[in-house]
C-alpha positions in Angstrom: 43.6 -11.6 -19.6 41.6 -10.6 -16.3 42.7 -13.3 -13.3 40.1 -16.2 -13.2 38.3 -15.9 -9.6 38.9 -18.7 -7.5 36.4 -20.9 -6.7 37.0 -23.1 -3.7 35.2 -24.6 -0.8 36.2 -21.5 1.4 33.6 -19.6 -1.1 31.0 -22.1 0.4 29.6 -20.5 3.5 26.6 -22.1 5.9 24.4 -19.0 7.3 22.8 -19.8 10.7 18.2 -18.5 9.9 18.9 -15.2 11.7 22.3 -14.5 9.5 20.1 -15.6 6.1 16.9 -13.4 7.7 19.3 -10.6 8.0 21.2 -10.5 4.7 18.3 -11.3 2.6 15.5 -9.2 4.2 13.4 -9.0 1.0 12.5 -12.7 0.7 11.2 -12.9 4.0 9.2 -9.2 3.9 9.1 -7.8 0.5 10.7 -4.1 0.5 12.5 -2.5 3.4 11.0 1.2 2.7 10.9 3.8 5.8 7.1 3.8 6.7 6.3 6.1 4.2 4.2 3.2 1.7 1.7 0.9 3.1 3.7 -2.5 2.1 7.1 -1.0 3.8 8.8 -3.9 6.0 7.8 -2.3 8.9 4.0 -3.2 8.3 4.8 -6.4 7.3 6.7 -7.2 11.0 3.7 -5.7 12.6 1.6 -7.7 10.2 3.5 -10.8 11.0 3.1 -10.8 14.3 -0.4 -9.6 14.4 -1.6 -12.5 12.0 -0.5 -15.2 14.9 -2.9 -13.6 17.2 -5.5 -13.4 14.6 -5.8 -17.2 13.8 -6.1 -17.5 17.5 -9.5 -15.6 17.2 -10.0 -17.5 14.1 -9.5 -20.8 16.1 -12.1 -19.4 19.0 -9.3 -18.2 21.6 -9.7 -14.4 22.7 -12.1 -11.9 21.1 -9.6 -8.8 22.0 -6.2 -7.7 20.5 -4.1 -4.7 22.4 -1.4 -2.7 19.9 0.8 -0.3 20.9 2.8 1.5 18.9 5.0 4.4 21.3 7.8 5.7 19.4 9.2 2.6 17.2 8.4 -0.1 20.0 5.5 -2.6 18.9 3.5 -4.3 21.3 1.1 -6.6 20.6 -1.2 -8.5 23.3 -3.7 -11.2 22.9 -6.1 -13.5 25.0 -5.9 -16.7 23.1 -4.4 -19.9 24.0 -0.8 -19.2 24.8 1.9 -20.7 23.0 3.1 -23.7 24.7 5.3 -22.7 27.3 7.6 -25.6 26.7 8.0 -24.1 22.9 7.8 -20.6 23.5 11.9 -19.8 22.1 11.7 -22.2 19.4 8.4 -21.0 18.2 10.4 -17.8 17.4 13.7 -18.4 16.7 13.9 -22.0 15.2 12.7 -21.9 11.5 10.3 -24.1 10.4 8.7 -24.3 13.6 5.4 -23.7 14.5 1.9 -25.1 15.3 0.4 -25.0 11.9 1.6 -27.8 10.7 -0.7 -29.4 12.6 -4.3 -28.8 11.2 -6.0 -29.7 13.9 -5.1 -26.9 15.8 -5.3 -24.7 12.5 -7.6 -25.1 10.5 -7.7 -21.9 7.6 -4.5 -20.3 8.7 -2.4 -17.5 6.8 0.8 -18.5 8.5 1.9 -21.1 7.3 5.5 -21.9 7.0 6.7 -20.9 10.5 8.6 -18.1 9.4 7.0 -14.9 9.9 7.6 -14.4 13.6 11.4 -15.7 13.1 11.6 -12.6 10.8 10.3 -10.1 13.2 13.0 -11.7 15.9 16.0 -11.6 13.7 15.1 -8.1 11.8 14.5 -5.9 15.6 17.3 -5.0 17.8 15.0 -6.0 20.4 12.2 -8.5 20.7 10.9 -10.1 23.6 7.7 -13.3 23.6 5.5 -13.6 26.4 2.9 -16.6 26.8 0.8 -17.4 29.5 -1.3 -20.1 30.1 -2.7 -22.8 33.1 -1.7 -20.0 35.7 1.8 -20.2 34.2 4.1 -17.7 32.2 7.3 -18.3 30.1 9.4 -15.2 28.3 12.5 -15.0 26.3 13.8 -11.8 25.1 16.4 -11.2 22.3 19.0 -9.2 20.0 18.8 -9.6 16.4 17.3 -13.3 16.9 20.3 -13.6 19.7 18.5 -14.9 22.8 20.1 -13.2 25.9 17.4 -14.3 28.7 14.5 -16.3 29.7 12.2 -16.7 32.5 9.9 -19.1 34.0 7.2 -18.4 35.8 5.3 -21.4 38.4 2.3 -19.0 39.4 1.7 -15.7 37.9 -2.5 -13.8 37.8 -1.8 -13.0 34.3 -4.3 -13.3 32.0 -3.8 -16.4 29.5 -2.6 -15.2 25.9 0.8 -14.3 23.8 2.4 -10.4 24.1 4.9 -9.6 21.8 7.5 -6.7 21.9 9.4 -5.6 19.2 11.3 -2.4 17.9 12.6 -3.0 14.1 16.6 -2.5 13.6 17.9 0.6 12.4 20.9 -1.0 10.9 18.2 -3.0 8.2 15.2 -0.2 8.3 17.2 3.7 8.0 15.2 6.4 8.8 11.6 4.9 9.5 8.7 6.2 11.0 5.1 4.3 11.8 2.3 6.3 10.3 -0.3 5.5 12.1 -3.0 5.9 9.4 -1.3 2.6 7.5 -1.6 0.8 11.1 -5.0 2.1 11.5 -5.8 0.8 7.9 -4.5 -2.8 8.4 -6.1 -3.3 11.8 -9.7 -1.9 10.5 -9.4 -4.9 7.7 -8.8 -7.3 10.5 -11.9 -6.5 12.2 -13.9 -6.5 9.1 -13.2 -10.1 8.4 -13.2 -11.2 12.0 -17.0 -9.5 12.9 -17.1 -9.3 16.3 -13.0 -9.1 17.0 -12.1 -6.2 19.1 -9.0 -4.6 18.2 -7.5 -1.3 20.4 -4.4 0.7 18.8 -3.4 3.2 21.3 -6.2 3.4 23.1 -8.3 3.4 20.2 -11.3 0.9 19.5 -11.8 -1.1 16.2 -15.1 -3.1 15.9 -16.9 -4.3 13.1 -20.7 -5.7 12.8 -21.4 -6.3 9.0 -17.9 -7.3 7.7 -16.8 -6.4 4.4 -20.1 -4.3 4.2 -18.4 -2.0 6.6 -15.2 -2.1 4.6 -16.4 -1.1 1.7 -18.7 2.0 3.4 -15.2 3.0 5.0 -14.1 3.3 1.1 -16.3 4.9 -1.0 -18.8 7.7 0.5 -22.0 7.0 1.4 -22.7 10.0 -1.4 -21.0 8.2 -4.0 -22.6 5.5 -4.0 -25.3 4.7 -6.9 -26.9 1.9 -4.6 -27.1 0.5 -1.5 -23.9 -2.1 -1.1 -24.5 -5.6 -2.1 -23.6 -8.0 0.8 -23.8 -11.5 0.2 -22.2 -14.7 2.3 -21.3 -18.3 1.9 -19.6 -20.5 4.3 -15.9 -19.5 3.3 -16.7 -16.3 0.8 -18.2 -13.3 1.2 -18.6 -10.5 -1.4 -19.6 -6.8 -1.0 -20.0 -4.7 -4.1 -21.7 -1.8 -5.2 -21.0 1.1 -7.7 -19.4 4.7 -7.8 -21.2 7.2 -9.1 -17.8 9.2 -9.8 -15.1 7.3 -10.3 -14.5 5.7 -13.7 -11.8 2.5 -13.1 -12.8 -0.5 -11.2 -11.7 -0.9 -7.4 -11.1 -4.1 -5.5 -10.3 -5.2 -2.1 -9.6 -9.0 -1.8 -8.7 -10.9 1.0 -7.6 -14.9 1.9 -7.7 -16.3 5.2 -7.8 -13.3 6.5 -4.9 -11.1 4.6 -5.1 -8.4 2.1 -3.9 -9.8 -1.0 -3.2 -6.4 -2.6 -1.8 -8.0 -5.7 -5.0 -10.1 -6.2 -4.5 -13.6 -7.3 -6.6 -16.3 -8.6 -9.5 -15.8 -6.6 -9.5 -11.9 -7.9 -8.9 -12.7 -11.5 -12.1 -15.9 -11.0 -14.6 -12.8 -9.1 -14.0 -10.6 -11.9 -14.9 -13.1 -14.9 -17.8 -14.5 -12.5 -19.0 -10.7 -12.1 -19.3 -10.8 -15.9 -20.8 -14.0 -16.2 -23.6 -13.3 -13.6 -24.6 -9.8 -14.8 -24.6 -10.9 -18.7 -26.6 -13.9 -17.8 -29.2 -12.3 -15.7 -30.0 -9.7 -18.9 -29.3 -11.8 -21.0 -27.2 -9.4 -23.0 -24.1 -9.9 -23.8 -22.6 -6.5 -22.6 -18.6 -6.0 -22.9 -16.8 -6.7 -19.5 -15.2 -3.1 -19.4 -18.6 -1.8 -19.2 -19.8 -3.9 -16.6 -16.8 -3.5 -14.5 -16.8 0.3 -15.2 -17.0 1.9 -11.6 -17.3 -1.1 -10.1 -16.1 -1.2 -6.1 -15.8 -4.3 -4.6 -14.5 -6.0 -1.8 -14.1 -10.2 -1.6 -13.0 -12.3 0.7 -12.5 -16.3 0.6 -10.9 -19.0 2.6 -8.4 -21.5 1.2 -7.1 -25.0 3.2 -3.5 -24.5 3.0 -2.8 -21.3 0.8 -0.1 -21.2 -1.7 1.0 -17.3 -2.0 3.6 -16.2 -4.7 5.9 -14.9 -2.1 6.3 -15.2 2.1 4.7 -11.6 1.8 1.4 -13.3 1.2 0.3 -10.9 -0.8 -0.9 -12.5 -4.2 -2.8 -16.0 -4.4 -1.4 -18.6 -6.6 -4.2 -21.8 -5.2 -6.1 -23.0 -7.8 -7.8 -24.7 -5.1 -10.3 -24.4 -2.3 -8.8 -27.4 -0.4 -10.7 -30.4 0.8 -13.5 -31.9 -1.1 -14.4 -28.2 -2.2 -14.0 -27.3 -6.0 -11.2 -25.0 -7.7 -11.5 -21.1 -6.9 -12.9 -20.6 -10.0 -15.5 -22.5 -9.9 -16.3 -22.3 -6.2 -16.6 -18.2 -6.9 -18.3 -18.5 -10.0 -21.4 -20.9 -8.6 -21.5 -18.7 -5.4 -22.2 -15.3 -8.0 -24.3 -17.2 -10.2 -26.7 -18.4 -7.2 -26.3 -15.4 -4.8 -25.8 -12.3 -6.5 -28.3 -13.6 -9.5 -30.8 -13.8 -6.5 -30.1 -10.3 -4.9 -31.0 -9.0 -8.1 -33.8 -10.7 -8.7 -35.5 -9.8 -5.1 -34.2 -6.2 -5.3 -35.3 -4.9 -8.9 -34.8 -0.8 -8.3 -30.8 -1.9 -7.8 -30.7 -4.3 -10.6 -32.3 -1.3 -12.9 -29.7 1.1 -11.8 -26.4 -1.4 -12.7 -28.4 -1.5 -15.8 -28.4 2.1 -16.5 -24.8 2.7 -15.4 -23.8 -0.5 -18.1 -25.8 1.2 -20.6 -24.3 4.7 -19.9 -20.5 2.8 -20.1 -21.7 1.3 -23.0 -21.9 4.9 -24.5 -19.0 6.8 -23.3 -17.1 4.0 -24.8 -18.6 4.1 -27.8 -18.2 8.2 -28.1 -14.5 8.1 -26.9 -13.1 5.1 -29.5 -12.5 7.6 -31.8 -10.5 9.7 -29.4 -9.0 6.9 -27.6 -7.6 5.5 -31.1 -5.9 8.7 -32.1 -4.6 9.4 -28.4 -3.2 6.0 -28.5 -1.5 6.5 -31.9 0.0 9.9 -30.0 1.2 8.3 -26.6 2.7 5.9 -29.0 4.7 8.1 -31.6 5.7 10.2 -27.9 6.9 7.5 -26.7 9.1 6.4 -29.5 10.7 9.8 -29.9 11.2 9.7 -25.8 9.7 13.4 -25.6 7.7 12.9 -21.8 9.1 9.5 -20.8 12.4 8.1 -19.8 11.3 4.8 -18.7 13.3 2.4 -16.3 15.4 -0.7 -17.7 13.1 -3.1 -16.8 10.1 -1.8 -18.6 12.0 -1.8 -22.2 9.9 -3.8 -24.2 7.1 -4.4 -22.1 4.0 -3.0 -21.3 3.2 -4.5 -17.5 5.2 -4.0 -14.2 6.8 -6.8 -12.9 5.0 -5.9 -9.8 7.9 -7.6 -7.5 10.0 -5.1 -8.6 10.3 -2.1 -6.9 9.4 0.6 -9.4 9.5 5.0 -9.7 8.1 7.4 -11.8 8.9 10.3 -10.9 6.5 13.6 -12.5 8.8 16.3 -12.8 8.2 20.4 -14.3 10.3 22.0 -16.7 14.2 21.0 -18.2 16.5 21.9 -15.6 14.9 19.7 -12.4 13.7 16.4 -15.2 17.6 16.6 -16.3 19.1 16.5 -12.7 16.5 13.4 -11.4 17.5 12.0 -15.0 21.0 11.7 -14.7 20.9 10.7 -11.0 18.5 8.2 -10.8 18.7 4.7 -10.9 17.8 4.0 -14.7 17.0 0.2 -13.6 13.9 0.7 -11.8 13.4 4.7 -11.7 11.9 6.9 -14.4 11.0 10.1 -15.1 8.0 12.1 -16.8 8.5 15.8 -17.7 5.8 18.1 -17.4 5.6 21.3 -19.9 4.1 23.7 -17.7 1.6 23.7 -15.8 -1.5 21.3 -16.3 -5.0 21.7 -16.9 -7.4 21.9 -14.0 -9.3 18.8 -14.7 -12.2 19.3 -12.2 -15.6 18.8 -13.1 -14.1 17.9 -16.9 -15.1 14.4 -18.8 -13.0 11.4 -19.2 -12.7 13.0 -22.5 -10.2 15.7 -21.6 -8.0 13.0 -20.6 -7.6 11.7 -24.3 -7.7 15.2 -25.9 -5.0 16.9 -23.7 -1.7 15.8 -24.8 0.0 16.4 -20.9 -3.1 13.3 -19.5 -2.6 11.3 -22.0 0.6 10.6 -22.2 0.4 10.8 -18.6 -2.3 7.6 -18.1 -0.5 6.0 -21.2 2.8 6.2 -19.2 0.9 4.4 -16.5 -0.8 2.5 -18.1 -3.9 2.6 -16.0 -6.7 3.4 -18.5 -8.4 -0.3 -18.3 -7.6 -1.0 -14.3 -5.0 -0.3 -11.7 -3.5 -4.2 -12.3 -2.0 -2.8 -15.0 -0.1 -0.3 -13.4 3.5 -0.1 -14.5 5.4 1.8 -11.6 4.7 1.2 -7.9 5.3 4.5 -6.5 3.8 7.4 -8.6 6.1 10.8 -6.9 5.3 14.2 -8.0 8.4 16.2 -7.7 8.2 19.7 -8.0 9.6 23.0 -6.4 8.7 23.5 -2.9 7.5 27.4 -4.5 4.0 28.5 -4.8 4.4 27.5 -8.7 5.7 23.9 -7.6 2.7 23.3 -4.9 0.0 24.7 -7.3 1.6 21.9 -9.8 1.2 18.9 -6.9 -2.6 20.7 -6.5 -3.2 19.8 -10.4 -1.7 16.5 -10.6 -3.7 15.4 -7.2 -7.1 17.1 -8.8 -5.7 14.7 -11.9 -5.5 11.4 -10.3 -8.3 12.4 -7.5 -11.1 13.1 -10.9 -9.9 10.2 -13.1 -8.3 7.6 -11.1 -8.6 7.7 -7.2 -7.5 4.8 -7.0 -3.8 4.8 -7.5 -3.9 7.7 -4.2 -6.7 5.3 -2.2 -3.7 2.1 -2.9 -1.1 4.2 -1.9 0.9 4.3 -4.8 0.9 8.4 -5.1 3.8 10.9 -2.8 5.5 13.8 -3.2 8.8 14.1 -3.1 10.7 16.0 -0.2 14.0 17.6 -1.2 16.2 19.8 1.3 15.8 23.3 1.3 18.9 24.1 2.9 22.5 22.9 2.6 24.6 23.2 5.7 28.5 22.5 4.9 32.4 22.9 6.5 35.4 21.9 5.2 34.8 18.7 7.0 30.9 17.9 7.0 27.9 18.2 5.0 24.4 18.2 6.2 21.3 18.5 3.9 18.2 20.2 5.8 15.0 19.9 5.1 13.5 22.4 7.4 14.0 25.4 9.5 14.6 23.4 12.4 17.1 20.8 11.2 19.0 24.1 9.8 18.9 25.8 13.0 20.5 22.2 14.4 23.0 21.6 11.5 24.4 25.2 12.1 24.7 24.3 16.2 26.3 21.3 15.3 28.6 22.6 12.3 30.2 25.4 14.5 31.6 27.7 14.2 29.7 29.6 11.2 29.5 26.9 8.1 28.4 28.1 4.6 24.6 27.8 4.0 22.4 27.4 0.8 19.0 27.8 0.2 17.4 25.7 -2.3 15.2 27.7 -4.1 14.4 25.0 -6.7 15.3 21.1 -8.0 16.4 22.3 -10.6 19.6 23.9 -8.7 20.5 21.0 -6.9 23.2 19.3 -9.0 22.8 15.3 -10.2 25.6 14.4 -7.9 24.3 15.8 -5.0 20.6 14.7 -6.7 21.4 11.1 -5.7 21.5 11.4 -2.1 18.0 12.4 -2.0 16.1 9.4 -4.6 18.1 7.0 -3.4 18.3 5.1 -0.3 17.9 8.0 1.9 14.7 8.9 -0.2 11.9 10.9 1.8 8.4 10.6 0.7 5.2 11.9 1.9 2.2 9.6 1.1 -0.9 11.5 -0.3 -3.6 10.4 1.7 -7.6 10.7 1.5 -9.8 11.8 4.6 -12.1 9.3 5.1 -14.2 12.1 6.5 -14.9 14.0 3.2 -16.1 12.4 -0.3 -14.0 13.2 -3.5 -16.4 15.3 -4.8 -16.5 17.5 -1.6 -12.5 17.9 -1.5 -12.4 18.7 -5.1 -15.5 21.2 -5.3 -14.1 23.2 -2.4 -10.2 23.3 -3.0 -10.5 23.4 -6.9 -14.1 24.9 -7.7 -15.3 28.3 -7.9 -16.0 29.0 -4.2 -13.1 31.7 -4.2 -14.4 33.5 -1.4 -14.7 30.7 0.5 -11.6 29.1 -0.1 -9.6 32.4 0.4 -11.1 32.7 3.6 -10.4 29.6 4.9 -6.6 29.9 3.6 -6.1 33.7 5.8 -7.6 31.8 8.7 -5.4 28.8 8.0 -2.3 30.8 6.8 1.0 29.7 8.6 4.2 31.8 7.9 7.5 30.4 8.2 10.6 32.7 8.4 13.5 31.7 6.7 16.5 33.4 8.9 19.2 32.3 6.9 21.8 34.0 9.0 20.8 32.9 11.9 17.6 33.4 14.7 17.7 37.3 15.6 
C-alpha cells in the first residue's frame, strides 16, 4: 500500500496578495504568453493600467493619455484628477482597494474590484506610481509588489494627473516582446469609444471623431464595403454595421464600459437576435438568421452600472442587466434596433435595397450548397472517426465547442515524418495536430463551394469548426507549421490565401501564426543551444568555444519528438500573421496569388534578400 499523505495544519499556508498574484498569474490576467497573441499578459498589464486612466476621461478629468513603450518599460501618463496622495501606495498594493467603490466618483467604470493595478505591481520587477494634484506630488516605487521607497512632495510645477512605470518580470513572462501593432490596436479602440480622447504611443497620435464609425472603416476597406456604414447612437449604446462584399462569416467587435469584450457576452448574443428581429420585421419576411447575418460586420458598444465579467480579464459579459431603472440587455438592445436601425432603413431606401439583395443572394448560395454541405459533413465526420487528418486535444473528446478559457493549439502540419514528431511531443491535453497531404489548392478567386468539395478545406473548417461563425471556434491559436524551405513557405502562402478567401476573420482576431523552429543546433559535451538564425549561430559558436558540433535543420521532420518539445512548449516562438490595414483583401490576394506573374516576379528580384548559410564559420 502507497504511504497516506499527511494532512496537517503545516499544509495550511496564508499567502500575503502579491505571493497569491504571483503564484496564480492566470486568475488575475488570463494567459502569460510572450507578446506574440493579442490577449498575452503583457497586454493585459498595459491594459490594466491604461483602463484607470481612461475612466478618468470617462469621469471628465484630462482629454490626453502619453504611452511609452522603450524596450519592455511601460509608461503611462495622464491629466486627470490624481489619485489621492494620502492613498497613492495602498491604491496599488492593498487589494480591494480603490475608488470605485464609490459611485459617485465612478459612475460606468470597467475596474471594478481594485485589483488590476495590484496585478501590474506584484507581476513587474519594477513599478513605480506617480500622482499629482493641488500643486502637490506623492510616489512610491517597488519590486515584485515590495515597496522599497516613497516620496513626498510640498510644491512641485507638475502637471496634475497619475504616471505609471512598469517593466513586466521575466521570472513570470519568459521571452516576451511588445509588438507594437497589438498596442497600436488596443489604444485605437480607446479612442474610438472615447471621441475626442487623445491618445500618443511613442510619439504617435490617436484621435477619433465618429467613434465606432471609425472603428469599423479601420476594419473592413472602404472597397469592401457594399454600403456606406450604419452609425446609430443612444445614450449608453452605439452600433455601427455595415456589410462585406467579400467575406462570407459574420464579424463583430463589442465593447462594455469601454473594453473589448473579445469573447462577446450577453449583450453580443441580445445584438445578434435583435439584428434578426429588426431586419425580418422591417420586410416582413421571415428570412433565416444565417442569411441575414451572412457578411455582416459590426461593431457595438454599450454601458452597464456595475458589470459582472466571467473572469478579472473582463473579457466576456455575464450582466443580464443594464443597471439602474434601465431594462435587461436584451431588451434595452432589442428596443434600441427596433426604433433606430428600423428608422435608418426606412429614411435611406438605396441601403435597405442592397441588405436586401445580399439576404436574397445568401438565401441562394445556401440553398445551392445544402446538398454539398450534407455530404461534406457526412465526410468530415467518417475522417474524423477513423482519425485520418485530426488528432484532437483531450479536452475536445466529445465535444464540439472550445472551452474558450482554455488555452488551446492546432497545429497544421505537411506530410508524415514532421505531423509524427509534433504528435508525439505535444501536449495531448490542449494541443492538436492536422496533417496536410501535400500541398493545397490555390483557393483564390474560387467559391465557398470549393471549400465543401475539396476534401483537404473541409476537413480543415470542420476541424475548426468555424463554418457558421468564429464563436464557434474550437482551438485558440491556429499555427501553420511547415519547413522553413521554398516547399514549406509556398504551403504557409496556401493556407493564408485559405483563411484570407474564406474566413479573414480568424487572421483579423489573431488566432492565426506560424510556427518558428531553429534552423541550427549548436552543442558541446556540456551545452546545447538551439538557433534560430544566422546570428544567434554565429553567437552560440562564440559562446560554445572552442569549435562545437553544428546541425542544420533542413526540415521538422528531422528534429526528433524529444528535442520537438522544447520548441511547442513553454519556450514556444510564434509569429502572428497580421493584415495591413493599408491594403484590402482583395488587393493582397490578387497581387501575391493572381496571375500578374510578371509583376509579382518583378517585385520579388527587386525585393530578393539572400542569406548565406556559413555553416563553418564567417570567411
Amino acid at each position: 500500500m502507497s504511504q497516506e499523505t499527511k494532512y496537517t495544519e503545516d499544509n495550511i499556508r496564508s499567502l500575503d496578495w502579491k505571493e497569491h498574484i504571483r503564484m496564480r498569474p492566470g486568475m488575475y490576467i488570463g494567459k502569460l504568453g510572450d507578446g506574440s497573441s493579442p490577449d498575452d499578459g503583457i497586454y493585459i498589464l498595459l491594459k490594466e493600467v491604461l483602463d484607470n486612466s481612461i475612466d478618468e476621461y470617462v469621469m471628465g478629468a484630462g482629454k490626453t493619455i502619453d504611452v511609452s513603450i522603450q524596450g519592455n518599460k511601460v509608461i503611462v501618463r495622464d491629466y486627470g484628477r490624481g489619485i489621492p496622495l494620502g492613498k497613492v501606495v495602498d491604491v496599488v498594493s492593498k487589494m480591494n482597494t480603490g475608488g470605485k467603490y464609490d459611485s459617485r466618483a465612478f459612475k460606468k467604470s470597467v475596474g471594478l474590484n481594485g485589483v488590476g493595478t495590484k496585478a501590474v505591481n506584484a507581476l513587474s520587477n519594477y513599478f513605480r506610481v506617480e500622482s499629482t494634484r493641488d500643486g502637490k506630488s506623492a510616489s512610491a516605487e517597488f519590486e515584485q509588489g515590495n515597496l522599497i521607497n516613497q516620496e513626498m512632495l510640498d510644491d512641485t510645477s507638475r502637471r496634475k494627473g497619475t504616471k505609471v512605470s512598469f517593466i513586466p518580470d521575466e521570472i513570470i513572462f519568459k521571452n516576451y516582446k511588445y509588438r507594437n501593432e497589438y498596442v497600436a490596436k488596443m489604444l485605437k479602440n480607446y479612442v474610438y469609444l472615447n471621441p475626442g480622447l487623445i491618445i500618443i504611443f511613442n510619439g504617435e497620435k490617436y484621435y477619433s471623431e465618429n467613434g465606432l464609425k471609425d472603428l469599423l472603416a479601420e476594419n473592413i476597406n472602404e472597397t469592401d464595403r457594399l454600403y456606406d456604414i450604419i452609425h446609430i447612437k443612444g445614450d449608453d449604446i452605439e452600433v455601427a454595421l455595415t456589410h462585406s462584399r467579400t467575406q462570407y462569416s459574420e464579424e463583430y467587435h463589442s465593447f462594455v464600459n469601454g473594453q473589448n469584450t473579445t469573447q462577446g457576452g450577453t449583450h453580443l448574443a441580445a445584438f445578434r437576435e435583435a439584428l434578426v428581429r429588426t431586419i425580418r420585421e422591417f420586410y416582413g419576411k421571415n428570412y433565416e438568421a444565417s442569411d441575414i447575418r451572412k457578411s455582416v460586420v459590426s461593431a457595438i458598444s454599450i454601458k452597464v452600472m456595475e458589470p459582472i465579467f466571467e473572469s478579472q480579464t473582463k473579457t466576456k459579459l455575464g450582466s443580464t442587466d443594464m443597471g439602474g431603472n434601465l431594462p435587461t440587455v436584451r431588451t434595452y438592445i432589442n428596443d434600441f434596433l427596433k426604433k433606430y436601425l428600423d428608422n435608418f432603413l426606412h429614411k435611406n431606401p438605396d441601403t435597405a435595397e442592397k441588405i436586401q439583395r445580399k439576404i436574397l443572394q445568401a438565401e441562394r448560395e445556401r440553398k445551392e450548397l445544402s446538398g454539398i454541405r450534407k455530404l461534406a459533413k457526412d465526410r468530415a465526420k467518417k475522417a474524423n472517426l477513423h482519425n485520418k487528418k485530426l488528432r484532437d486535444c483531450r479536452v475536445h473528446f466529445g465535444d464540439a465547442k472550445n472551452p474558450r478559457n482554455l488555452e488551446t493549439t492546432l497545429f497544421i502540419t505537411e506530410g508524415d515524418s514532421a505531423s509524427g514528431s509534433i504528435t508525439k511531443s505535444r501536449d495531448v491535453n490542449t494541443q492538436a495536430v492536422f496533417s496536410l497531404k501535400g500541398k493545397p489548392l490555390n483557393c483564390y478567386g474560387l467559391s465557398k463551394k470549393i471549400v465543401y468539395e475539396n476534401e483537404e478545406f473541409n476537413l480543415l473548417q470542420a476541424a475548426l469548426n468555424i463554418e457558421e461563425s468564429l464563436e464557434d471556434l474550437r482551438y485558440n491559436n491556429v499555427v501553420i507549421a511547415t519547413d522553413a524551405d521554398v516547399d514549406g513557405m509556398h504551403i504557409r502562402l496556401l493556407l493564408i490565401t485559405f483563411f484570407l478567401q474564406f474566413f479573414p476573420e480568424v487572421i483579423k482576431e489573431g488566432h492565426l501564426y506560424i510556427l518558428q523552429t531553429p534552423l541550427f543546433r549548436v552543442r558541446n559535451k556540456k551545452e546545447t543551444i538551439y538557433c534560430y538564425s544566422e546570428e544567434e549561430r554565429r553567437d552560440a559558436i562564440e559562446k560554445l568555444k572552442p569549435k562545437p558540433e553544428i546541425t542544420r535543420f533542413k526540415g521538422l521532420g528531422e528534429i526528433s519528438p524529444d528535442e520537438f518539445v522544447h520548441f511547442i512548449g513553454d519556450n514556444i516562438r510564434l509569429d502572428p500573421v497580421m493584415l495591413d490595414k493599408d491594403m484590402s483583401i482583395e488587393e493582397l490576394l490578387s497581387f501575391y496569388m493572381g496571375k500578374n506573374t510578371p509583376t509579382r516576379q518583378k517585385f520579388i528580384i527587386n525585393n530578393l534578400k539572400v542569406e548565406l548559410d556559413l555553416i563553418d564559420g564567417d570567411k
